[in-house]
Backbone as XML, in Angstrom:
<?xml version="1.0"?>
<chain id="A" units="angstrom">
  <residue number="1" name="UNK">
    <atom name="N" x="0.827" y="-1.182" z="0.000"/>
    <atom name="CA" x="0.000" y="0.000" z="0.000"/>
    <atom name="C" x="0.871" y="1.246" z="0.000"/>
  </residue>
  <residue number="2" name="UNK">
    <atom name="N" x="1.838" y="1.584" z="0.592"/>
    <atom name="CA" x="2.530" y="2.699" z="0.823"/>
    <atom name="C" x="3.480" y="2.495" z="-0.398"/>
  </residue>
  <residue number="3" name="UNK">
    <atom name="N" x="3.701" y="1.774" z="-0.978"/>
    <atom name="CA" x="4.593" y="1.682" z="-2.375"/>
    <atom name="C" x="3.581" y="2.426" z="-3.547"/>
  </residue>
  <residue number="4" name="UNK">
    <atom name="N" x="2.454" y="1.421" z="-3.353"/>
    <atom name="CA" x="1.225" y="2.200" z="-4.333"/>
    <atom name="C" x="1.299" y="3.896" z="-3.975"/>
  </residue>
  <residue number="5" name="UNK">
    <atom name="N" x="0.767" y="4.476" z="-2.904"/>
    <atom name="CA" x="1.127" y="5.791" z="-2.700"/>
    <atom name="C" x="2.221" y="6.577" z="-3.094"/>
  </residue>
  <residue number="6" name="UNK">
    <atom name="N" x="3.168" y="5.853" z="-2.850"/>
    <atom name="CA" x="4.454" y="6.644" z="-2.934"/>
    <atom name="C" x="4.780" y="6.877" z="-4.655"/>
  </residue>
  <residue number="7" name="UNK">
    <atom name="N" x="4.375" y="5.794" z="-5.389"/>
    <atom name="CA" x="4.425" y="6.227" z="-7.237"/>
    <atom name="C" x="3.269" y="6.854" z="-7.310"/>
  </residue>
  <residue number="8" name="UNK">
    <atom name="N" x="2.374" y="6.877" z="-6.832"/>
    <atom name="CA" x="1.060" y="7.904" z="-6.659"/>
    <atom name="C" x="1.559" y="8.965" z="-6.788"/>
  </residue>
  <residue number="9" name="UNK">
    <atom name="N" x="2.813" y="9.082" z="-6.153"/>
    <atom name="CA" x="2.864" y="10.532" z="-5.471"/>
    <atom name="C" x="3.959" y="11.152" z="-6.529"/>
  </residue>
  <residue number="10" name="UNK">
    <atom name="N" x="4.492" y="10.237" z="-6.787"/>
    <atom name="CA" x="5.861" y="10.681" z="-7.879"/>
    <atom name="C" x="5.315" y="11.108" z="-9.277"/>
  </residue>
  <residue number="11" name="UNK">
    <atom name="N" x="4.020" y="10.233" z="-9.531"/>
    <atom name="CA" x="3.751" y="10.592" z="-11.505"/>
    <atom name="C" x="4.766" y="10.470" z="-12.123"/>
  </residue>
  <residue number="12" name="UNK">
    <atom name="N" x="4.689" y="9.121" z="-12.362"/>
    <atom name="CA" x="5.866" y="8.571" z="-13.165"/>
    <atom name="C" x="5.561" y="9.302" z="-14.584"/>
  </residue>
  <residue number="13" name="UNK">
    <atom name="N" x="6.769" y="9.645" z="-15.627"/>
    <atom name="CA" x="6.344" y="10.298" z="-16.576"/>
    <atom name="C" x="7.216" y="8.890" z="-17.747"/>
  </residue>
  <residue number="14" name="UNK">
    <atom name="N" x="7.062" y="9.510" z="-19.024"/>
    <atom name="CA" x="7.795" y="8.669" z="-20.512"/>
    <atom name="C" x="6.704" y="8.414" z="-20.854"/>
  </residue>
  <residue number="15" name="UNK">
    <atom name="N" x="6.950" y="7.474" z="-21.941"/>
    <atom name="CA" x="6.671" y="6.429" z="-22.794"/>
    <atom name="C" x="5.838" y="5.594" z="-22.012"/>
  </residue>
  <residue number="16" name="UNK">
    <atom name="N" x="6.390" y="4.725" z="-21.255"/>
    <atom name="CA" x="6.140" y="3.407" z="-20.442"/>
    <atom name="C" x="4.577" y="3.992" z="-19.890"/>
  </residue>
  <residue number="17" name="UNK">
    <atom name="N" x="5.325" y="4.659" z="-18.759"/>
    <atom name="CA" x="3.767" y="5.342" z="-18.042"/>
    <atom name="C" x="2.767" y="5.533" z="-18.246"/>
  </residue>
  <residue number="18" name="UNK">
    <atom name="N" x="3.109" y="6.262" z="-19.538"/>
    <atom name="CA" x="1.770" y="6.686" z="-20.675"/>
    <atom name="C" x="1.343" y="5.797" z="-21.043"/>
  </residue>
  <residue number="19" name="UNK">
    <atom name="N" x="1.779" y="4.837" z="-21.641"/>
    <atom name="CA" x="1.163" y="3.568" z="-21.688"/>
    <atom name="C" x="0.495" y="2.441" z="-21.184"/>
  </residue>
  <residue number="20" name="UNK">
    <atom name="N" x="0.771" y="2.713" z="-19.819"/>
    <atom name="CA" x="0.264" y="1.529" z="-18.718"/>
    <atom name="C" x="-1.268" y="2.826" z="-18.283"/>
  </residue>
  <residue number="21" name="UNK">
    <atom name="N" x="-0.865" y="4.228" z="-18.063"/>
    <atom name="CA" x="-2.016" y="5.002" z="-18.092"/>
    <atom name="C" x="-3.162" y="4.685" z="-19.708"/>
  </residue>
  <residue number="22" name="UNK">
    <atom name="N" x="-2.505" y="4.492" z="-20.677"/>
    <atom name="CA" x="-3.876" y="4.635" z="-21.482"/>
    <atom name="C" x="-4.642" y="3.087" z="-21.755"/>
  </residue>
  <residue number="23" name="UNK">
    <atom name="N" x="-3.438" y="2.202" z="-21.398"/>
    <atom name="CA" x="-3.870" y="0.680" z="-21.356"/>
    <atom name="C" x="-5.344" y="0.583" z="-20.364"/>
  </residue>
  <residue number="24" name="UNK">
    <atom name="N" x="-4.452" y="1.070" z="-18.568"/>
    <atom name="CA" x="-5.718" y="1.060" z="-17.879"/>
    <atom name="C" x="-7.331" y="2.032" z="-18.224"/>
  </residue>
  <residue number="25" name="UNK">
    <atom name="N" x="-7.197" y="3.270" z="-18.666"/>
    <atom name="CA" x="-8.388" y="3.604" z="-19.537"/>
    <atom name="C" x="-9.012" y="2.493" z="-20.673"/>
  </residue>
  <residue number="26" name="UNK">
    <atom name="N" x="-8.260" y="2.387" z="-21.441"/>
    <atom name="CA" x="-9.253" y="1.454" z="-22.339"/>
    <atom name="C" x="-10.433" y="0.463" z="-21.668"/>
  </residue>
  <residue number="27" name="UNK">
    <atom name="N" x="-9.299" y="-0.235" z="-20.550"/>
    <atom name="CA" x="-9.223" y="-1.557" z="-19.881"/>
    <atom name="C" x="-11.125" y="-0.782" z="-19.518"/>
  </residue>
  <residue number="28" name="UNK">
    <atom name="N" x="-10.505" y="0.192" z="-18.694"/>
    <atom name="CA" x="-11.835" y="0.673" z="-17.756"/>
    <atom name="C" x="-12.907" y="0.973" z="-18.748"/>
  </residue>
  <residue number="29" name="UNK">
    <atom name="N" x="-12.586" y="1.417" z="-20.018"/>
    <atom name="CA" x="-13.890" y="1.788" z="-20.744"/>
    <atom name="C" x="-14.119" y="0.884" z="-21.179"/>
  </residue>
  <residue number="30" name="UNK">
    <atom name="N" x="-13.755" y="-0.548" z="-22.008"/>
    <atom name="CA" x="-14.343" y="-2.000" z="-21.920"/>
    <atom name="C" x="-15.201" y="-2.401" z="-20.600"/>
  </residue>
  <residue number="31" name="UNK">
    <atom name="N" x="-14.799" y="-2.191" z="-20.001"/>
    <atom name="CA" x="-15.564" y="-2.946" z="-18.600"/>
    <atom name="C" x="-17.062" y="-2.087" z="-18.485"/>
  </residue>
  <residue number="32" name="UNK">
    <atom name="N" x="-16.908" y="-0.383" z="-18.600"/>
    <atom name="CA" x="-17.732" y="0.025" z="-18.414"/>
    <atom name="C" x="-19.068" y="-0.161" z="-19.506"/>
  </residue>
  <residue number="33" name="UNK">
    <atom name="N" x="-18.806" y="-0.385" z="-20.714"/>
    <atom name="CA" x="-19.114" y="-0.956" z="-21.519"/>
    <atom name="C" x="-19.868" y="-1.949" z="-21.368"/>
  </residue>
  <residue number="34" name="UNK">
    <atom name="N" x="-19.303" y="-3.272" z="-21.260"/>
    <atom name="CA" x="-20.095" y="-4.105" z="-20.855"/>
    <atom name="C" x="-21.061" y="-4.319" z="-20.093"/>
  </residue>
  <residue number="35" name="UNK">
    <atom name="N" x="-20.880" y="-3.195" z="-18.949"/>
    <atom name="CA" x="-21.960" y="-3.041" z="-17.937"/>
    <atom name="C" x="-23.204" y="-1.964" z="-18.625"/>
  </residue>
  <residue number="36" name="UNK">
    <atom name="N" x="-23.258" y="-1.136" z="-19.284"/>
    <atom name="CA" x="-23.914" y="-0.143" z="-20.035"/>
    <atom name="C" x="-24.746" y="-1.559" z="-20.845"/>
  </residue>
  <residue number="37" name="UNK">
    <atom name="N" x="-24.006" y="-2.405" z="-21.965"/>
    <atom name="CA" x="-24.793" y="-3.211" z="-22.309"/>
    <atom name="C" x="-25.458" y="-4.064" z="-21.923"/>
  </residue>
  <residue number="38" name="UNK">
    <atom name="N" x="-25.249" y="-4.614" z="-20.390"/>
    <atom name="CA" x="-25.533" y="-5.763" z="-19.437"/>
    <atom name="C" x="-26.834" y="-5.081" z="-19.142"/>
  </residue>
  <residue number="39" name="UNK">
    <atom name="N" x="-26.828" y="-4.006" z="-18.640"/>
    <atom name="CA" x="-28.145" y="-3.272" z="-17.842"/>
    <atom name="C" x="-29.676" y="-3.035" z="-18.839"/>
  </residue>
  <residue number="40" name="UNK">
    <atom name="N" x="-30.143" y="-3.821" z="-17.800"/>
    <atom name="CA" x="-31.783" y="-3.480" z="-18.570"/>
    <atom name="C" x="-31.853" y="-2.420" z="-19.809"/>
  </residue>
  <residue number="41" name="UNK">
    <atom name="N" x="-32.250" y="-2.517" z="-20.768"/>
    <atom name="CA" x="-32.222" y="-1.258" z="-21.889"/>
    <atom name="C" x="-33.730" y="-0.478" z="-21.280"/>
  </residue>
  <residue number="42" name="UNK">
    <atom name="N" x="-33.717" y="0.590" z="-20.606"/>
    <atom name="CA" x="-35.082" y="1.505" z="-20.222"/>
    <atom name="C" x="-34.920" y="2.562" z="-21.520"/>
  </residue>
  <residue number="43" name="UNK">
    <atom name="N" x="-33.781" y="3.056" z="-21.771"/>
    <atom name="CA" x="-34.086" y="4.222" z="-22.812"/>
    <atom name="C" x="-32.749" y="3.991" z="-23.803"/>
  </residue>
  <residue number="44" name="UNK">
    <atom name="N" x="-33.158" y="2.948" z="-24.731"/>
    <atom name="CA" x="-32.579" y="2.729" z="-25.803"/>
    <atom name="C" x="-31.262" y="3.201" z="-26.714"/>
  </residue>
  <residue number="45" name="UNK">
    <atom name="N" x="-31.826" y="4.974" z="-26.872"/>
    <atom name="CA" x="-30.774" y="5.733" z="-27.420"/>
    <atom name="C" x="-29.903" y="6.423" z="-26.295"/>
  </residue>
  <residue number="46" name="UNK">
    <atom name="N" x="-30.206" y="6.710" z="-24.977"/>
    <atom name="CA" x="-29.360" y="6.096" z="-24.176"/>
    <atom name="C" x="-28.221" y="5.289" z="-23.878"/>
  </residue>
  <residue number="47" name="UNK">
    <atom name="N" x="-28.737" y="4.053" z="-24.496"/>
    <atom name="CA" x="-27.259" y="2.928" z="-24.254"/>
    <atom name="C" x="-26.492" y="3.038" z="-25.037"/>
  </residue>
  <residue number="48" name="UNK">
    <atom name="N" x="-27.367" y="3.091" z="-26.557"/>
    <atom name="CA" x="-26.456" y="4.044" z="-27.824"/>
    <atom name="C" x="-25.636" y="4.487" z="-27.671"/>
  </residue>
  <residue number="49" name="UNK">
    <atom name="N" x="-25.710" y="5.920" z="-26.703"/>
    <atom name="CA" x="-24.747" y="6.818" z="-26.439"/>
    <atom name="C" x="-23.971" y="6.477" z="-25.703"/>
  </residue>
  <residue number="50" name="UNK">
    <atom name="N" x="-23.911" y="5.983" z="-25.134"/>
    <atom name="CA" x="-23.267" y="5.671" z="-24.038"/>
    <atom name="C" x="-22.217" y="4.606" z="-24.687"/>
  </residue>
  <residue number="51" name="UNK">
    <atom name="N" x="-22.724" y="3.932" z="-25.181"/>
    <atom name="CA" x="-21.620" y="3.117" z="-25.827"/>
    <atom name="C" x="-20.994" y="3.600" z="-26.929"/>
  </residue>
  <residue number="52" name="UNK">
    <atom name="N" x="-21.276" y="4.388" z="-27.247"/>
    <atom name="CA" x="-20.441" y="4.867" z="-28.539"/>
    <atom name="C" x="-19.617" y="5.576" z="-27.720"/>
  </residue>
  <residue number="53" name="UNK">
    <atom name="N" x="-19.725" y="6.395" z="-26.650"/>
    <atom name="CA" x="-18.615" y="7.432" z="-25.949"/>
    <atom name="C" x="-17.426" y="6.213" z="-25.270"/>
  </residue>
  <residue number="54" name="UNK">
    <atom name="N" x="-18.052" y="5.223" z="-24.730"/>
    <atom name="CA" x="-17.194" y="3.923" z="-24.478"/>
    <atom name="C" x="-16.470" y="3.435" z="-25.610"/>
  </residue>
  <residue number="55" name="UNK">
    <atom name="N" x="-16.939" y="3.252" z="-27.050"/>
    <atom name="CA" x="-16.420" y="2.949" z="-28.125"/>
    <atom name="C" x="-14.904" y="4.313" z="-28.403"/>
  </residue>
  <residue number="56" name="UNK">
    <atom name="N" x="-15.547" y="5.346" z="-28.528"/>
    <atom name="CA" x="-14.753" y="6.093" z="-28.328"/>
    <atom name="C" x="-13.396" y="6.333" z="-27.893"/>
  </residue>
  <residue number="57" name="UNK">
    <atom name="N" x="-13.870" y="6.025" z="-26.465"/>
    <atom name="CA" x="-13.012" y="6.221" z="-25.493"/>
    <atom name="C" x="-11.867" y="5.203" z="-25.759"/>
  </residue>
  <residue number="58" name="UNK">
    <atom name="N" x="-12.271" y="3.668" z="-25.808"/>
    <atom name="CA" x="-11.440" y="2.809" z="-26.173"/>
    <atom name="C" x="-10.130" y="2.582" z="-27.745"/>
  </residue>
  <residue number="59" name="UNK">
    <atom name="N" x="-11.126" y="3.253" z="-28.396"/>
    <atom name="CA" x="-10.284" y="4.101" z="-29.741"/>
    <atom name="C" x="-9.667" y="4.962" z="-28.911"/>
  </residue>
  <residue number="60" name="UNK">
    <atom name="N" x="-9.910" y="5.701" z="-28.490"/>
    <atom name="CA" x="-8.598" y="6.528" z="-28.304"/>
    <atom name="C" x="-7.396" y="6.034" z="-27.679"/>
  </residue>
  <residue number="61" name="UNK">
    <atom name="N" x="-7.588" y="5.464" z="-26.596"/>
    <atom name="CA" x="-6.718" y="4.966" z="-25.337"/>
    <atom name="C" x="-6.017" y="3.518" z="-26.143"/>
  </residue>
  <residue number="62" name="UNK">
    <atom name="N" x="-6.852" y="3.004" z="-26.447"/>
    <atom name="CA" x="-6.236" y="1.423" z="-27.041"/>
    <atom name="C" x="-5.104" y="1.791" z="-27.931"/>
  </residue>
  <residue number="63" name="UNK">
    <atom name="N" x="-5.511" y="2.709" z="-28.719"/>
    <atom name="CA" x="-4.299" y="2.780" z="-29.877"/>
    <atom name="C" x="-3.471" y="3.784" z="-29.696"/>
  </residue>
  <residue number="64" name="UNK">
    <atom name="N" x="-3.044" y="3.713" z="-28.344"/>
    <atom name="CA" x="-1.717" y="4.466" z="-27.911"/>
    <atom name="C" x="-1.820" y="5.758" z="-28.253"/>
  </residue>
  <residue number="65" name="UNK">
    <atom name="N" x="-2.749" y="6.384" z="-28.288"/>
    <atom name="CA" x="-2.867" y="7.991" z="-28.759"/>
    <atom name="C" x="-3.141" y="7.770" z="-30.541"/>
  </residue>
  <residue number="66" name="UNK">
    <atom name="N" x="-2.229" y="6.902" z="-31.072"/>
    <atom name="CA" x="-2.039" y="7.053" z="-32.450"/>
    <atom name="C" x="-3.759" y="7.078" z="-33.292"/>
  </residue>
  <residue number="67" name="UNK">
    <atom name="N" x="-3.895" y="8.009" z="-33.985"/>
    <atom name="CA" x="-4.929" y="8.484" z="-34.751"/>
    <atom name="C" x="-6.290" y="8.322" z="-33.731"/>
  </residue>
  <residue number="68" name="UNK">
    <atom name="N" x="-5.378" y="9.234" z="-32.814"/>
    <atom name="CA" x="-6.845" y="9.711" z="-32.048"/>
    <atom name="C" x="-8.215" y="9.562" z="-32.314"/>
  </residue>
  <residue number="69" name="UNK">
    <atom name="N" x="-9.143" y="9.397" z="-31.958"/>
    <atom name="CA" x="-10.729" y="9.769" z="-32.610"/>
    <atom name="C" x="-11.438" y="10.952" z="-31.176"/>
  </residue>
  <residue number="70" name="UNK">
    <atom name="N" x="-11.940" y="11.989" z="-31.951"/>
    <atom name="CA" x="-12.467" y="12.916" z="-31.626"/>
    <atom name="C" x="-13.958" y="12.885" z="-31.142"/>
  </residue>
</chain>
Protein backbone atom coordinates (compact mmCIF):
# COMPACT_ATOMS: atom_id res chain seq x y z
CA UNK A 1 0.00 0.00 0.00
CA UNK A 2 2.53 2.70 0.82
CA UNK A 3 4.59 1.68 -2.37
CA UNK A 4 1.22 2.20 -4.33
CA UNK A 5 1.13 5.79 -2.70
CA UNK A 6 4.45 6.64 -2.93
CA UNK A 7 4.42 6.23 -7.24
CA UNK A 8 1.06 7.90 -6.66
CA UNK A 9 2.86 10.53 -5.47
CA UNK A 10 5.86 10.68 -7.88
CA UNK A 11 3.75 10.59 -11.51
CA UNK A 12 5.87 8.57 -13.17
CA UNK A 13 6.34 10.30 -16.58
CA UNK A 14 7.79 8.67 -20.51
CA UNK A 15 6.67 6.43 -22.79
CA UNK A 16 6.14 3.41 -20.44
CA UNK A 17 3.77 5.34 -18.04
CA UNK A 18 1.77 6.69 -20.68
CA UNK A 19 1.16 3.57 -21.69
CA UNK A 20 0.26 1.53 -18.72
CA UNK A 21 -2.02 5.00 -18.09
CA UNK A 22 -3.88 4.64 -21.48
CA UNK A 23 -3.87 0.68 -21.36
CA UNK A 24 -5.72 1.06 -17.88
CA UNK A 25 -8.39 3.60 -19.54
CA UNK A 26 -9.25 1.45 -22.34
CA UNK A 27 -9.22 -1.56 -19.88
CA UNK A 28 -11.83 0.67 -17.76
CA UNK A 29 -13.89 1.79 -20.74
CA UNK A 30 -14.34 -2.00 -21.92
CA UNK A 31 -15.56 -2.95 -18.60
CA UNK A 32 -17.73 0.03 -18.41
CA UNK A 33 -19.11 -0.96 -21.52
CA UNK A 34 -20.09 -4.11 -20.86
CA UNK A 35 -21.96 -3.04 -17.94
CA UNK A 36 -23.91 -0.14 -20.03
CA UNK A 37 -24.79 -3.21 -22.31
CA UNK A 38 -25.53 -5.76 -19.44
CA UNK A 39 -28.14 -3.27 -17.84
CA UNK A 40 -31.78 -3.48 -18.57
CA UNK A 41 -32.22 -1.26 -21.89
CA UNK A 42 -35.08 1.50 -20.22
CA UNK A 43 -34.09 4.22 -22.81
CA UNK A 44 -32.58 2.73 -25.80
CA UNK A 45 -30.77 5.73 -27.42
CA UNK A 46 -29.36 6.10 -24.18
CA UNK A 47 -27.26 2.93 -24.25
CA UNK A 48 -26.46 4.04 -27.82
CA UNK A 49 -24.75 6.82 -26.44
CA UNK A 50 -23.27 5.67 -24.04
CA UNK A 51 -21.62 3.12 -25.83
CA UNK A 52 -20.44 4.87 -28.54
CA UNK A 53 -18.62 7.43 -25.95
CA UNK A 54 -17.19 3.92 -24.48
CA UNK A 55 -16.42 2.95 -28.13
CA UNK A 56 -14.75 6.09 -28.33
CA UNK A 57 -13.01 6.22 -25.49
CA UNK A 58 -11.44 2.81 -26.17
CA UNK A 59 -10.28 4.10 -29.74
CA UNK A 60 -8.60 6.53 -28.30
CA UNK A 61 -6.72 4.97 -25.34
CA UNK A 62 -6.24 1.42 -27.04
CA UNK A 63 -4.30 2.78 -29.88
CA UNK A 64 -1.72 4.47 -27.91
CA UNK A 65 -2.87 7.99 -28.76
CA UNK A 66 -2.04 7.05 -32.45
CA UNK A 67 -4.93 8.48 -34.75
CA UNK A 68 -6.85 9.71 -32.05
CA UNK A 69 -10.73 9.77 -32.61
CA UNK A 70 -12.47 12.92 -31.63
Amino acid sequence: MEAALLLASTSPVGDVADAVRERDIAVRGVGHARGVAEDPVHDPAANLRLLAMGARMVLRYGSGGAGAVR
